[in-house]
Residue, then its C-alpha position, 0 to 999 in steps of 0.5 A: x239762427x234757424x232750423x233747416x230741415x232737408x227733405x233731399x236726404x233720408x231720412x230728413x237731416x234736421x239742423x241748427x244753422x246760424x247758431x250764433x245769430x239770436x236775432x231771428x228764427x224760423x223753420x227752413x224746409x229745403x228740398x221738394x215739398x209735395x205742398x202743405x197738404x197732408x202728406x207734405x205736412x206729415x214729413x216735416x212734421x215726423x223729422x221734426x219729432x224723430x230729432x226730438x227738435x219740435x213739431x207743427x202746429x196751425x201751419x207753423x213750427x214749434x221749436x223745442x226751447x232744449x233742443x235749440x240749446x241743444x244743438x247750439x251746444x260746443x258751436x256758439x261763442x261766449x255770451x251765447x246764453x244770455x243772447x238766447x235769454x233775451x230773444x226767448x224774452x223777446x218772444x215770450x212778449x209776443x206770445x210765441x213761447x207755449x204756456x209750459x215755456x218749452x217750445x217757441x214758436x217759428x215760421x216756415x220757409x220753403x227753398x227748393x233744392 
């Protein structure tokens, strides 16, 4: 699964894609982003939070742990859950879930479009 975020669209659409897939995750920015300076760093930064998806940190993206379920919801087939648990597990192991156990840590990919 990933988040997509779509700069090409405004305001940006924020998206869970792949939810079924609890084998990887990132952060997808699609579109022309000016760069991670300060100003491109700032329009994902703010999608993220107008979704109540998540938001950046250090240069990466902090997934909130609800609104992954959140937006998996209706979408995944049976089962979905406990494969959810066990990647959160999976993560947790390697430090990318917060100390609160709300966010989780994700990379971000830049596609054009």
């Amino acid at each position: 699964m990933y988040v997509a975020i779509d700069l090409r669209e405004f305001p940006p659409v924020v998206a869970l894609e792949e939810p079924d897939d609890c084998t990887r995750l990132h952060l997808a920015v699609v579109g022309t982003v000016p760069s991670l300076d300060a100003d491109g760093y700032r329009l994902v930064y703010a999608a993220l939070i107008d979704a109540a998806a998540g938001s950046l940190e250090d240069g990466h993206g902090r997934l909130a742990i609800d609104a992954l379920r959140r937006l998996a919801r209706g979408r995944v087939a049976d089962g979905w859950d406990d494969r959810f648990d066990a990647m959160l597990g999976d993560a947790r192991t390697r430090g990318w879930i917060d100390p609160d156990q709300t966010s989780l840590q994700a990379h971000l990919e830049y596609t054009g479009g």
